[in-house]
gemmi code that builds the backbone of each chain (N, CA, C; Angstrom):
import gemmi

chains = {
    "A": [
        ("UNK", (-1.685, 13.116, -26.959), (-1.582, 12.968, -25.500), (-2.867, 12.313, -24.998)),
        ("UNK", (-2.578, 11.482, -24.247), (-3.911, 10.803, -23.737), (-3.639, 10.222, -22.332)),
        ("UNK", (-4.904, 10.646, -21.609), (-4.735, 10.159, -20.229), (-5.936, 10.163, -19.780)),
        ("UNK", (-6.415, 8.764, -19.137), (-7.513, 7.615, -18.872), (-7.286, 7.211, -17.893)),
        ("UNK", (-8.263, 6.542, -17.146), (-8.652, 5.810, -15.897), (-9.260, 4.782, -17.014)),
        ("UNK", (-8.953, 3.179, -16.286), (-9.624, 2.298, -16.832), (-10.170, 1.214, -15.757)),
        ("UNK", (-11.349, 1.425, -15.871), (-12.204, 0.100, -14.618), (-12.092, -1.452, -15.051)),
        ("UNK", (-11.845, -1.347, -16.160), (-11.175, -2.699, -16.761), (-9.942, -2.955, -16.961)),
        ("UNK", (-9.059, -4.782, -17.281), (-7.836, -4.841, -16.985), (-7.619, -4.775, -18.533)),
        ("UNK", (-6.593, -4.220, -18.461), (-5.899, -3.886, -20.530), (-4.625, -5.001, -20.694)),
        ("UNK", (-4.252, -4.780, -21.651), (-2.832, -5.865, -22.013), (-1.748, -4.110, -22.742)),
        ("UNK", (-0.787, -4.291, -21.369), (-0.017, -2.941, -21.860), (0.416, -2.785, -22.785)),
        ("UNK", (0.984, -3.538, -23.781), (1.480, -4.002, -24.825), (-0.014, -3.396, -26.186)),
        ("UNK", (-0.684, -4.389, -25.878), (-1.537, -3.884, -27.000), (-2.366, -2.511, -27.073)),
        ("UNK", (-2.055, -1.920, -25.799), (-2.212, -0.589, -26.130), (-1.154, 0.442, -26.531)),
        ("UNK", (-0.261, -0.319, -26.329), (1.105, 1.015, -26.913), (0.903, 0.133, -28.050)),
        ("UNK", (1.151, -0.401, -28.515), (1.113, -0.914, -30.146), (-0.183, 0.001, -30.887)),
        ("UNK", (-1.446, 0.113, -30.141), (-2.812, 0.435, -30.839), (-2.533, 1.789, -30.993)),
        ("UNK", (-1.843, 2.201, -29.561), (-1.850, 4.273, -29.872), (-0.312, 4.542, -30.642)),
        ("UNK", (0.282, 3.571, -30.689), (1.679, 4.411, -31.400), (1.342, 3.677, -32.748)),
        ("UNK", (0.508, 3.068, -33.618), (-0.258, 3.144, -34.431), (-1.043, 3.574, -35.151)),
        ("UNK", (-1.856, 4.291, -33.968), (-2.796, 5.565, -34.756), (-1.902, 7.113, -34.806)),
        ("UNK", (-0.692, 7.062, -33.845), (-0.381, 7.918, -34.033), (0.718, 8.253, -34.736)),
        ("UNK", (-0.044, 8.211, -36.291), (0.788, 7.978, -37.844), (1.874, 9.425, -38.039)),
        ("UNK", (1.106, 10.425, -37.451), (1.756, 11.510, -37.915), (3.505, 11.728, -36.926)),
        ("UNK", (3.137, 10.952, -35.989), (4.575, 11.155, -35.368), (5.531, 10.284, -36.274)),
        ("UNK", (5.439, 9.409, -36.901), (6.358, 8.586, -37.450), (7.880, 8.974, -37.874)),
        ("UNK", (8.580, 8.619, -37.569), (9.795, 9.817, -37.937), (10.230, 10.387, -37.218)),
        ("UNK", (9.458, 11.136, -36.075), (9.656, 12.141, -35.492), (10.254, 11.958, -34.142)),
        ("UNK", (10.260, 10.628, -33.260), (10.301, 10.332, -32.099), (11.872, 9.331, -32.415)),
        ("UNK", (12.820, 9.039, -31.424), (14.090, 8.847, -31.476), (13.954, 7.658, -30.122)),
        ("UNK", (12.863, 8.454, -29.528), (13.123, 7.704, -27.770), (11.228, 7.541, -27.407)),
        ("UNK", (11.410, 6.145, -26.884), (9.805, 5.842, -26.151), (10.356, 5.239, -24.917)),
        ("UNK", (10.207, 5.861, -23.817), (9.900, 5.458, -22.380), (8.828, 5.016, -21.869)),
        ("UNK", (8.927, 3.728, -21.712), (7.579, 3.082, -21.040), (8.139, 2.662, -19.868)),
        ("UNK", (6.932, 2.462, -18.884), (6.661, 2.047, -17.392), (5.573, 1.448, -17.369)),
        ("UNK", (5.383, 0.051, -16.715), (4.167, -0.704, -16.857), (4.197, -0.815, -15.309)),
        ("UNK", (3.109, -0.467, -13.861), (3.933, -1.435, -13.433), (2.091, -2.008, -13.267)),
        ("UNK", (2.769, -3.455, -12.181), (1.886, -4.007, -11.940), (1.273, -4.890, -10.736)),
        ("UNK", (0.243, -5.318, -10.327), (-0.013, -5.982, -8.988), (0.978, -7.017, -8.743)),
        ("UNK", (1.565, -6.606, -7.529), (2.185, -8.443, -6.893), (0.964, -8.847, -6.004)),
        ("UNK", (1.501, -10.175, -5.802), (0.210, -10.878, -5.247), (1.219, -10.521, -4.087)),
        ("UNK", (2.114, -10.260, -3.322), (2.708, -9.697, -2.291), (2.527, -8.251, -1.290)),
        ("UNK", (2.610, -7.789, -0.235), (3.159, -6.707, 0.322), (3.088, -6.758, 1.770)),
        ("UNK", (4.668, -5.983, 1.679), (4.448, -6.004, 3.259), (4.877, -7.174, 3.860)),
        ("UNK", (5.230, -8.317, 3.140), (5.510, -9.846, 3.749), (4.367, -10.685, 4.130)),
        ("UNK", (3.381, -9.749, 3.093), (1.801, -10.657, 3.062), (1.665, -11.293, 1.968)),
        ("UNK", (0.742, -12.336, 1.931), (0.204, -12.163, 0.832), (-1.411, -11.809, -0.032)),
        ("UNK", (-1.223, -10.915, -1.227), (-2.219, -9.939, -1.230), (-3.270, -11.081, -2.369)),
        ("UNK", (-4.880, -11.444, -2.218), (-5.544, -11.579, -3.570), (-6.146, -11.080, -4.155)),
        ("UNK", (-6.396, -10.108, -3.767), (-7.111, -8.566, -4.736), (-6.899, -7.640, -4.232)),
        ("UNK", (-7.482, -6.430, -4.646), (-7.094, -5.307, -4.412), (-8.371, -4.308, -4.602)),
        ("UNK", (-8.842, -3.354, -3.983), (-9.598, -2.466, -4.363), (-8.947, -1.081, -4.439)),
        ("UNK", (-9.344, -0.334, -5.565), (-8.431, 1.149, -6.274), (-9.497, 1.759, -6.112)),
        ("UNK", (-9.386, 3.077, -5.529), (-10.212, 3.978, -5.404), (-9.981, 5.317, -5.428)),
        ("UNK", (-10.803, 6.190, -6.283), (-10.289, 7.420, -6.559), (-10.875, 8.215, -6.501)),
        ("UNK", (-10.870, 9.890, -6.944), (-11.494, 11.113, -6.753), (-11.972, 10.982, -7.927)),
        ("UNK", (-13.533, 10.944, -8.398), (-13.646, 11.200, -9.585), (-13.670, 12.862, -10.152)),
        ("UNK", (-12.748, 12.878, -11.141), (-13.181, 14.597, -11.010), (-11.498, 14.780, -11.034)),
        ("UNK", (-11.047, 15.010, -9.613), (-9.638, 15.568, -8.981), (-9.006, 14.604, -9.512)),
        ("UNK", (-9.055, 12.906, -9.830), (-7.781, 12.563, -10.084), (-7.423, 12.898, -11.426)),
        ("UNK", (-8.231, 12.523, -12.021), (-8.189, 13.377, -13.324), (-7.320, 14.669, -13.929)),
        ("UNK", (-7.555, 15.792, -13.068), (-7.000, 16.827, -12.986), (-6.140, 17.119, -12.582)),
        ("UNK", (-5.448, 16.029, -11.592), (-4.033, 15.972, -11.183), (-3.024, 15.522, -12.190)),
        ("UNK", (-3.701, 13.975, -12.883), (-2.598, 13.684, -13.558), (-2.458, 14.605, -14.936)),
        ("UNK", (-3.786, 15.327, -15.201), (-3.250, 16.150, -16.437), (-2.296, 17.352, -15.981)),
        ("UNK", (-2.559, 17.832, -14.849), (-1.398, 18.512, -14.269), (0.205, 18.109, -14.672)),
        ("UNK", (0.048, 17.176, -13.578), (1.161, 16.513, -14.050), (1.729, 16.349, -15.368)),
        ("UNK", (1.185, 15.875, -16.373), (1.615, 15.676, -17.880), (1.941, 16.998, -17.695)),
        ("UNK", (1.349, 18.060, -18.192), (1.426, 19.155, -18.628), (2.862, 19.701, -17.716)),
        ("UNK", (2.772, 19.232, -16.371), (4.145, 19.325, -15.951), (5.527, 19.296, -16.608)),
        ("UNK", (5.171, 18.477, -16.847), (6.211, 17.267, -17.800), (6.766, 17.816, -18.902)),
        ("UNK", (5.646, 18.496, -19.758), (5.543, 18.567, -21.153), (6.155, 20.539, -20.875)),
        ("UNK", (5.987, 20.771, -19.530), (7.333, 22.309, -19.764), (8.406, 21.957, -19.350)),
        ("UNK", (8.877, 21.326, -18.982), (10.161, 20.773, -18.512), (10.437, 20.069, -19.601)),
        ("UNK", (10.308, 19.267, -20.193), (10.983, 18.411, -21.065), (10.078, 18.359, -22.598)),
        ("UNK", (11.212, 18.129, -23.859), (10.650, 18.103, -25.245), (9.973, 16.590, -25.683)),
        ("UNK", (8.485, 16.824, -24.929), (8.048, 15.604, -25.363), (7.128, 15.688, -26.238)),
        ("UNK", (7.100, 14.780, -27.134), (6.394, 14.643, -28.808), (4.761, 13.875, -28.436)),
        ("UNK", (4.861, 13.559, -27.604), (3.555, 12.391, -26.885), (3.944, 11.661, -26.087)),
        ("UNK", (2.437, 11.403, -25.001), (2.626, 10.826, -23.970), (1.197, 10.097, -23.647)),
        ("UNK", (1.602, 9.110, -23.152), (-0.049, 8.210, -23.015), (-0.034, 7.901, -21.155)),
        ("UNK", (-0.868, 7.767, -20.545), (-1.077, 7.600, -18.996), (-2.404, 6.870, -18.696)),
        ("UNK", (-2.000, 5.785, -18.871), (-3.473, 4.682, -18.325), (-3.310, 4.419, -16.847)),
        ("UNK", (-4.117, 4.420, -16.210), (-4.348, 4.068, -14.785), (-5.784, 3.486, -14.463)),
        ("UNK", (-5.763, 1.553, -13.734), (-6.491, 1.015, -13.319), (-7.233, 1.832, -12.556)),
        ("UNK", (-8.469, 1.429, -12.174), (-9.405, 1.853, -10.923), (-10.264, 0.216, -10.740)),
        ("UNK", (-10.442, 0.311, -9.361), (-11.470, -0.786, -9.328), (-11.052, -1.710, -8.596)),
        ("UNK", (-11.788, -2.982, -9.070), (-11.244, -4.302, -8.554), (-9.807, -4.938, -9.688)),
        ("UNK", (-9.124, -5.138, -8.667), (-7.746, -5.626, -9.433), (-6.930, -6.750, -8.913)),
        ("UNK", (-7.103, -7.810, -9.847), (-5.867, -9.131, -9.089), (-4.672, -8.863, -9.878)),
        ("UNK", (-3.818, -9.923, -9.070), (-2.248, -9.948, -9.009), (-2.331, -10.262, -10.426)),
        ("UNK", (-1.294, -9.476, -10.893), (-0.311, -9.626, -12.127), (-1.443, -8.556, -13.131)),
        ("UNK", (-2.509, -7.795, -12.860), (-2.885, -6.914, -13.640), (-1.988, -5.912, -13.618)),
        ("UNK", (-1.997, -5.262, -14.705), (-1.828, -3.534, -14.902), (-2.169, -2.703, -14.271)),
        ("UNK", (-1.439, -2.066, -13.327), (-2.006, -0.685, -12.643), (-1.790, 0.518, -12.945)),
        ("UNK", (-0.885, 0.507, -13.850), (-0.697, 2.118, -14.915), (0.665, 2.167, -15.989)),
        ("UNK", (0.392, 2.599, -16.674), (1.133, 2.555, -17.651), (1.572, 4.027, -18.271)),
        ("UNK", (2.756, 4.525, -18.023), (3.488, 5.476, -18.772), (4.338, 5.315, -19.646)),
        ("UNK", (4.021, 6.286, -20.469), (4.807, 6.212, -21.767), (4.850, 7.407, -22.602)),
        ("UNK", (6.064, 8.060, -22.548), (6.223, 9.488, -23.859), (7.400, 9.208, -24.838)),
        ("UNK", (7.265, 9.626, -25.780), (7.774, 9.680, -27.017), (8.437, 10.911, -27.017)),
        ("UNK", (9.726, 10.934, -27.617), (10.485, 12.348, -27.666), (11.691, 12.201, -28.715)),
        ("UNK", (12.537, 13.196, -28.796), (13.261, 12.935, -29.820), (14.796, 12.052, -29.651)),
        ("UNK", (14.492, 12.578, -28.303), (15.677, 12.136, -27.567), (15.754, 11.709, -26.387)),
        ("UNK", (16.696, 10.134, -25.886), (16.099, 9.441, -24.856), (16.219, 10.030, -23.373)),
        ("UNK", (17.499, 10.973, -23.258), (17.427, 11.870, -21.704), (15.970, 12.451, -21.787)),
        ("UNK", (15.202, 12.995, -22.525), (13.627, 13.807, -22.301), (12.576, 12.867, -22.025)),
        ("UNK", (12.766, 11.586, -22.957), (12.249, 10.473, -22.726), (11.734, 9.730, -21.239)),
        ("UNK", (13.046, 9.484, -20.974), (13.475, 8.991, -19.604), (13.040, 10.018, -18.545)),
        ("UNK", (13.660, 11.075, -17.986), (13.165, 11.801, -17.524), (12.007, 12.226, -17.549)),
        ("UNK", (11.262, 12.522, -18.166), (9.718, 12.870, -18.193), (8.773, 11.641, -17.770)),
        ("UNK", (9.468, 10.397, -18.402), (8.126, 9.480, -17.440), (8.683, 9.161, -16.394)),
        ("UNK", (9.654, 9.177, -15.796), (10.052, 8.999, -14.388), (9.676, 10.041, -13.670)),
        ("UNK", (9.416, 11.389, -13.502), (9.129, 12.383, -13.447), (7.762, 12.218, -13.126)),
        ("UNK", (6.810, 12.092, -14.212), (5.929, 11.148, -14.455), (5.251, 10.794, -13.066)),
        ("UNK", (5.718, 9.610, -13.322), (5.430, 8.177, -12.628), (5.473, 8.606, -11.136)),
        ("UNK", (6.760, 9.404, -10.817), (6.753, 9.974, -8.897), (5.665, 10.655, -8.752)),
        ("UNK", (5.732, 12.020, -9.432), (4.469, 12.824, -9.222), (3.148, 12.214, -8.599)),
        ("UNK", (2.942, 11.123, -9.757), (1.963, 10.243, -9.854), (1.566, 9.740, -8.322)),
        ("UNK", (2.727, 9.430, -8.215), (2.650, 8.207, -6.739), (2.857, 9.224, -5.581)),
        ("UNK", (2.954, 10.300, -5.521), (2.577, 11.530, -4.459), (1.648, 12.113, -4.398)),
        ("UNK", (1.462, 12.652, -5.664), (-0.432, 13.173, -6.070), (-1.218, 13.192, -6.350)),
        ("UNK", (-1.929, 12.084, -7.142), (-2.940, 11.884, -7.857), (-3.780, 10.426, -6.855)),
        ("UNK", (-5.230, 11.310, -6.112), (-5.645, 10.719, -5.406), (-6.444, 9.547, -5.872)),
        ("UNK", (-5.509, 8.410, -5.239), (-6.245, 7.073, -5.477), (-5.698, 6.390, -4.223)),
        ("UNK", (-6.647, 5.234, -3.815), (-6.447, 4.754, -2.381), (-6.130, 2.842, -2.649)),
        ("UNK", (-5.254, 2.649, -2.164), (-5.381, 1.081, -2.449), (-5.721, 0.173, -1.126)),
        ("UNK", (-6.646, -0.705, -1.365), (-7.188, -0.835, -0.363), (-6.920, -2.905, -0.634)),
        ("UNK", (-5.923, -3.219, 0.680), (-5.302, -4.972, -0.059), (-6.833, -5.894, 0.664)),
        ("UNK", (-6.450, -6.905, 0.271), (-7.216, -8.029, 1.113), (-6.297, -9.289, 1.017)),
        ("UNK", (-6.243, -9.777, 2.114), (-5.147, -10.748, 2.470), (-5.382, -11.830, 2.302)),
        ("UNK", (-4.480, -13.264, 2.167), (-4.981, -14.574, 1.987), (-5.596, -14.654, 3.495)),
        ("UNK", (-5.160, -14.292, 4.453), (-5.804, -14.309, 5.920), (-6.985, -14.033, 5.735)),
        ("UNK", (-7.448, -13.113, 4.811), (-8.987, -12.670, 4.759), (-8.934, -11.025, 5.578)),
        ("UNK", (-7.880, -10.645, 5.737), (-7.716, -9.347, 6.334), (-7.837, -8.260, 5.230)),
        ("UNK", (-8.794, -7.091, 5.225), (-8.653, -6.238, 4.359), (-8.210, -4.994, 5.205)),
        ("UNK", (-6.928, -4.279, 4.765), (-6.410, -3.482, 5.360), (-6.292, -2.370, 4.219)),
        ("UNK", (-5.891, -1.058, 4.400), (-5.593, -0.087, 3.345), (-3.778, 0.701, 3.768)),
        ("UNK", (-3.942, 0.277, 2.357), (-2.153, 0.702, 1.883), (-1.803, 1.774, 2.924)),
        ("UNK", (-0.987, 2.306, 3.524), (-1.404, 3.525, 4.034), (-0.291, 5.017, 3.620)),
        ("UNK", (0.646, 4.478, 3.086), (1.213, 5.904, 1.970), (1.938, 4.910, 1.137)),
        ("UNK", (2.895, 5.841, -0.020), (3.161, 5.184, -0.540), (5.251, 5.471, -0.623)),
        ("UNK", (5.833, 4.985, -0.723), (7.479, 4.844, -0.682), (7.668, 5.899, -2.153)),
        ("UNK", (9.209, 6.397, -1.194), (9.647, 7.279, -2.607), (10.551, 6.468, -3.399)),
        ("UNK", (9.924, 6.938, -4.586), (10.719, 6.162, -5.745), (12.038, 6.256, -6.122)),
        ("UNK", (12.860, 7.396, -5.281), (14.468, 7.497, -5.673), (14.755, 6.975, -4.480)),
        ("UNK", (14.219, 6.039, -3.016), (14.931, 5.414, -2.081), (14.856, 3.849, -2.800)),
        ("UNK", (16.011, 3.634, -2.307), (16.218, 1.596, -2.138), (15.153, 1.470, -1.862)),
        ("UNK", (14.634, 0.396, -2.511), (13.147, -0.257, -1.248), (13.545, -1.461, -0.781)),
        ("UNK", (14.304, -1.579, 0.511), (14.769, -2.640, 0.531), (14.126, -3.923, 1.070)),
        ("UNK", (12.737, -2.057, 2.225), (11.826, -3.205, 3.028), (10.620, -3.727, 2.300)),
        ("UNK", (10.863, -3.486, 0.850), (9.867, -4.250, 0.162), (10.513, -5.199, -0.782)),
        ("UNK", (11.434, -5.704, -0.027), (12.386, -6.667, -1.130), (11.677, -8.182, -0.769)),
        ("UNK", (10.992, -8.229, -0.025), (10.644, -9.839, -0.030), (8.683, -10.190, -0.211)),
    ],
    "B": [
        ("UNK", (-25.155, 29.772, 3.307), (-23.324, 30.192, 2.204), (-23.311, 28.254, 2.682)),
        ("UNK", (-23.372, 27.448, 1.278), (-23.278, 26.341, 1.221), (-22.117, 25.595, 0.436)),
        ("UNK", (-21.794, 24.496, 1.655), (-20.295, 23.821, 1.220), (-20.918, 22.334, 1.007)),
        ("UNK", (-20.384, 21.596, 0.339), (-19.938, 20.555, 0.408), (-19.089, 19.924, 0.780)),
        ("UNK", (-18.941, 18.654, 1.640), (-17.097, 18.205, 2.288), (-17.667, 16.990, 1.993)),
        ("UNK", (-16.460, 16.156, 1.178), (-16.212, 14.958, 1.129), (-15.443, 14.248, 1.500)),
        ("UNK", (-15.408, 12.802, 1.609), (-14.143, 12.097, 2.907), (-13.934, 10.782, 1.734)),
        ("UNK", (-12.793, 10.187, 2.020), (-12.171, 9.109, 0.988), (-11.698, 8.619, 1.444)),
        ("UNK", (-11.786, 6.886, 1.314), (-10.653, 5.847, 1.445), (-10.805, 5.685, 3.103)),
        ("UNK", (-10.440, 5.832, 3.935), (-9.947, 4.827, 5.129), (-10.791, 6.187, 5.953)),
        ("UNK", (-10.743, 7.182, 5.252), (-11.138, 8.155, 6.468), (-12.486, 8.171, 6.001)),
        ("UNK", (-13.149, 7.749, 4.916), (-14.878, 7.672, 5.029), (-15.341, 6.424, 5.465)),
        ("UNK", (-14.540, 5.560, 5.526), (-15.125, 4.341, 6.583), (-14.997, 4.808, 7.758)),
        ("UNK", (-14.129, 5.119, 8.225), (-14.109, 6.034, 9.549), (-14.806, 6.546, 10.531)),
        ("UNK", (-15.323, 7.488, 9.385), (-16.452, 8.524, 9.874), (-17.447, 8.243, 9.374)),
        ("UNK", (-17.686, 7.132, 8.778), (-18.823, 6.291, 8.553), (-19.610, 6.494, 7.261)),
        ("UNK", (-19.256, 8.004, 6.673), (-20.049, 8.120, 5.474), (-18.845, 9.000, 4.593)),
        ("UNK", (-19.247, 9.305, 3.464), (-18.572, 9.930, 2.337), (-18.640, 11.336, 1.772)),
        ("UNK", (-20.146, 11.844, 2.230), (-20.336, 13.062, 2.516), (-21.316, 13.976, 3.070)),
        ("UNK", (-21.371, 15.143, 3.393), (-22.623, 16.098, 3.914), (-22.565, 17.659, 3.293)),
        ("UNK", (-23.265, 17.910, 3.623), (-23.591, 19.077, 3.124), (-23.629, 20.206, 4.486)),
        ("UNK", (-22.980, 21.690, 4.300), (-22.842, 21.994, 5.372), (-23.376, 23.466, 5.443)),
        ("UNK", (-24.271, 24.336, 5.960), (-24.679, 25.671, 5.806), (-24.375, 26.591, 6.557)),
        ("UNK", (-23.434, 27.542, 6.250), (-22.406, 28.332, 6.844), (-23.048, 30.117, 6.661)),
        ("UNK", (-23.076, 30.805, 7.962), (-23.195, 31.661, 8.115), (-21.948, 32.965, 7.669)),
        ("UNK", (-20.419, 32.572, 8.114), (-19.491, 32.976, 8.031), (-18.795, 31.875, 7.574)),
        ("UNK", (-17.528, 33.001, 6.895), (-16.629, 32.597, 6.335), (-16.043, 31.152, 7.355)),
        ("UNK", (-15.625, 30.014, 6.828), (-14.550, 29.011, 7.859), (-13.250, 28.617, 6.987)),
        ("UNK", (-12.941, 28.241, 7.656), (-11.245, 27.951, 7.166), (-11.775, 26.241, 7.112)),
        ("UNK", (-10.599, 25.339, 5.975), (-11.088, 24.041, 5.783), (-10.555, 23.197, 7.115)),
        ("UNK", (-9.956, 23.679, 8.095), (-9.647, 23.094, 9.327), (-10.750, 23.524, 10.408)),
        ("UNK", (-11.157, 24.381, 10.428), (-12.158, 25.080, 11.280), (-13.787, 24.145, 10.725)),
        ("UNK", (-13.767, 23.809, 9.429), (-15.012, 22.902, 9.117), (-14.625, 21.414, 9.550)),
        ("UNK", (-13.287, 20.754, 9.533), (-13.570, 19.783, 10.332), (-13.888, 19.432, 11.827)),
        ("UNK", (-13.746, 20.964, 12.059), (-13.688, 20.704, 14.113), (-15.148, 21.052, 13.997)),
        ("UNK", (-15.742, 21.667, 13.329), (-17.260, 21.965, 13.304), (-17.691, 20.305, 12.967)),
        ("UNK", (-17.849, 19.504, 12.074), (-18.211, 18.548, 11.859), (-17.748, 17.273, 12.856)),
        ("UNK", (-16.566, 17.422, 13.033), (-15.962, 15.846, 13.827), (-15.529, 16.519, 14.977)),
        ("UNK", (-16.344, 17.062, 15.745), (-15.857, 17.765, 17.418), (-14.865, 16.891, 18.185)),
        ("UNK", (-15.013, 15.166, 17.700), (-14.625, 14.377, 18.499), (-13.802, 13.775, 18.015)),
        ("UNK", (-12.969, 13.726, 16.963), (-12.798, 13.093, 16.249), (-10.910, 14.172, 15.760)),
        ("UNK", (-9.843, 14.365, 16.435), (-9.276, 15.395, 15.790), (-8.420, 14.740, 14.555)),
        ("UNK", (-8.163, 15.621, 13.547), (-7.690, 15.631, 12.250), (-6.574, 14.267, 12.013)),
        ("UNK", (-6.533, 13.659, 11.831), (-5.588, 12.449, 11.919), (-4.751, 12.892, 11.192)),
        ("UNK", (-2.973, 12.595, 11.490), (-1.947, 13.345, 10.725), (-1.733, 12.823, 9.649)),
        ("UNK", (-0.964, 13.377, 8.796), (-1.321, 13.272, 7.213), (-2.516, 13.554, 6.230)),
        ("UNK", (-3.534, 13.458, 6.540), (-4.438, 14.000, 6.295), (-4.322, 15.265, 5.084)),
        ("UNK", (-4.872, 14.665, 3.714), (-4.440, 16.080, 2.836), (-6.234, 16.311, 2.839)),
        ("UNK", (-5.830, 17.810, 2.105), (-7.188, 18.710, 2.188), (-7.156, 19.210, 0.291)),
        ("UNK", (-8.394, 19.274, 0.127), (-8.520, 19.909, -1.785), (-9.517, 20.777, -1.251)),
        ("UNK", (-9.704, 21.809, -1.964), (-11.194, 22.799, -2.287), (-11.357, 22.735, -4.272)),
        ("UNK", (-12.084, 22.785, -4.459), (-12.414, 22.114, -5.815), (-11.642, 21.187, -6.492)),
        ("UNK", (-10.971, 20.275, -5.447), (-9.886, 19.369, -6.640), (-9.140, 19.761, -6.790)),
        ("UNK", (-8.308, 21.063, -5.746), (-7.171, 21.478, -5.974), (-6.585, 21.273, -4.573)),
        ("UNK", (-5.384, 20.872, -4.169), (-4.817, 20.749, -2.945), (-4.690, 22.116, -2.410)),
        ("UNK", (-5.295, 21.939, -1.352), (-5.242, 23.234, -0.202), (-5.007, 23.242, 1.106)),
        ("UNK", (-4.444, 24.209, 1.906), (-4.272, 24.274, 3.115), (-5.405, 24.169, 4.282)),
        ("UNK", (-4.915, 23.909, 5.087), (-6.374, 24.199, 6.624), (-6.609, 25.372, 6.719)),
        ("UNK", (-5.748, 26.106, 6.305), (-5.876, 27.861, 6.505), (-6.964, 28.221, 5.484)),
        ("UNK", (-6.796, 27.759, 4.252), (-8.162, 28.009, 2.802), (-9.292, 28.433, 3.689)),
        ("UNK", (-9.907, 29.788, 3.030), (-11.265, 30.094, 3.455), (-12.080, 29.077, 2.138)),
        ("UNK", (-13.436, 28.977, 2.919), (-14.305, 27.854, 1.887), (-15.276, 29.136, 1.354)),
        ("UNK", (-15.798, 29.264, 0.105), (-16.513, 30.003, -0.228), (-18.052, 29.271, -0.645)),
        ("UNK", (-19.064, 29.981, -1.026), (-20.103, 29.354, -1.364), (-20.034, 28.433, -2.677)),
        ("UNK", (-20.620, 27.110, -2.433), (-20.767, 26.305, -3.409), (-19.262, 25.505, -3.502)),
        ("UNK", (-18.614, 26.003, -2.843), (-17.415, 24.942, -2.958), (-17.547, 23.581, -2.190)),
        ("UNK", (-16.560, 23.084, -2.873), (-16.548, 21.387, -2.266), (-15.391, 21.367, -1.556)),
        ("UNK", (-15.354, 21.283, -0.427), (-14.739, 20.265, 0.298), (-13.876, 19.094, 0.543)),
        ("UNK", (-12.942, 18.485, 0.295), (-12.198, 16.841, 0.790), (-11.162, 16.632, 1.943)),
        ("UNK", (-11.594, 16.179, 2.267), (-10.520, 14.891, 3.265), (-9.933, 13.996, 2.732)),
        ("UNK", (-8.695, 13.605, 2.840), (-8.527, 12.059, 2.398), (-7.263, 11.488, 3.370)),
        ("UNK", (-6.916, 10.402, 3.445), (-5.540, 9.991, 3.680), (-4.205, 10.070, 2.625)),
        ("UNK", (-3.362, 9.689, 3.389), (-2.035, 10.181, 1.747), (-2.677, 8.870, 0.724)),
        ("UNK", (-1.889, 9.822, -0.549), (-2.728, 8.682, -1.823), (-1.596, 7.156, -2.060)),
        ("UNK", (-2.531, 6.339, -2.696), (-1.163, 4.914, -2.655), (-1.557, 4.709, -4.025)),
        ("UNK", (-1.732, 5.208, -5.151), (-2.176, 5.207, -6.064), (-0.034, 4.495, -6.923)),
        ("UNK", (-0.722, 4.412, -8.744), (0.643, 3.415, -9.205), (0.912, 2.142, -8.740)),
    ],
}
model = gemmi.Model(1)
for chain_id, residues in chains.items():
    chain = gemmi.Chain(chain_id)
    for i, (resn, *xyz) in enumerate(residues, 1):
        res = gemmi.Residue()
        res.name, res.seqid = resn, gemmi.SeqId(i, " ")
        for name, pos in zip(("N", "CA", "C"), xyz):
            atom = gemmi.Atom()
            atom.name, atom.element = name, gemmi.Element(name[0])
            atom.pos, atom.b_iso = gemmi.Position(*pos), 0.0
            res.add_atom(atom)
        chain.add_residue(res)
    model.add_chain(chain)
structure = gemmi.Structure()
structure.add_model(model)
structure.setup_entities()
């Protein structure tokens, strides 16, 4: 189980390849891997965004998202789970977090990082703060639930 | 009987700084320390509250050596 804040931008890919690599002893054992990447649009709101500043609790966010896992991990039979999350300065098309658990089976799979991933985006204090091609820097100001349509973020 | 309160994101630009230190005779509730600190200033809605990094109510008594937060809702993911 592993869960990180990273002030630098990663390639999501080569980190699930690097940790479901080292992690030799599961081999065999896992049936189902649920991943979630998501990542910056240069969009929001019907703006457009060129960076971004991420800002967090050092300390508390931490302790939320292990909450969370550990959430996860009584509710559902998960074998491993990895949780990277950006902090910092961030442009469009970086990585802003990445979930992913391993289980035996893909309903525990699925469910647990979706599970996951909401929690995430309700509790674990981090602030996004846009800056506009206008040159306007404004801050996100909550964030949309993940089981509604988003329809007003369709463009 | 000493607290710490910290402020984040949109509400420490706000109030201009990120944190203080506060020296308490009696017990306060974490809503009763912001009307002590921001007399002028009332609680903006939504507004969540932690005492050591744990989410807490305005009602929470603050004890010695605890910390304090303010923040706005999180936009984190």
């Amino acid at each position: 189980m592993q869960i990180k804040l990273s002030a630098e931008p990663f390639n999501p890919w080569q980190i699930l390849h690097d940790y479901e690599t080292e992690q030799r002893q599961l081999a065999g054992q896992y049936g189902a891997t649920a991943v979630f990447v998501g990542t910056m649009r240069d969009f929001n709101q019907g703006d457009d965004v060129v960076v971004m500043q991420l800002d967090h609790y050092p300390g508390m966010t931490e302790k939320q998202l292990t909450r969370i896992v550990e959430q996860a991990q009584q509710q559902w039979a998960i074998l491993d789970g990895l949780l990277l999350h950006r902090v910092g300065k961030i442009e469009p098309n970086d990585t802003l977090v990445i979930v992913a658990v391993w289980s035996a089976h893909r309903g525990d799979a699925f469910d647990a990082s979706r599970f996951i991933m909401e929690a995430l985006k309700k509790q674990a204090p981090f602030w996004k703060q846009e800056t506009l091609s206008s040159g306007e820097v404004r801050w996100v100001s909550s964030n949309s639930d993940g089981y509604l349509k988003p329809a007003h973020n369709a463009k | 009987m000493s607290i710490k309160v910290r402020y984040f994101a949109s509400l420490k630009e706000r109030l201009g700084h990120a944190e203080t230190e506060l020296e308490l005779s009696a017990p306060l509730s974490a809503g009763q320390i912001w009307q002590r600190l921001n007399p002028a200033i009332p609680l903006p809605e939504g507004t969540l509250t932690a005492i050591n990094m744990e989410y807490a109510s305005l009602d929470s008594l603050l004890t010695d050596g605890d910390e304090l937060a303010f923040f706005p809702p999180v936009t984190g993911g």
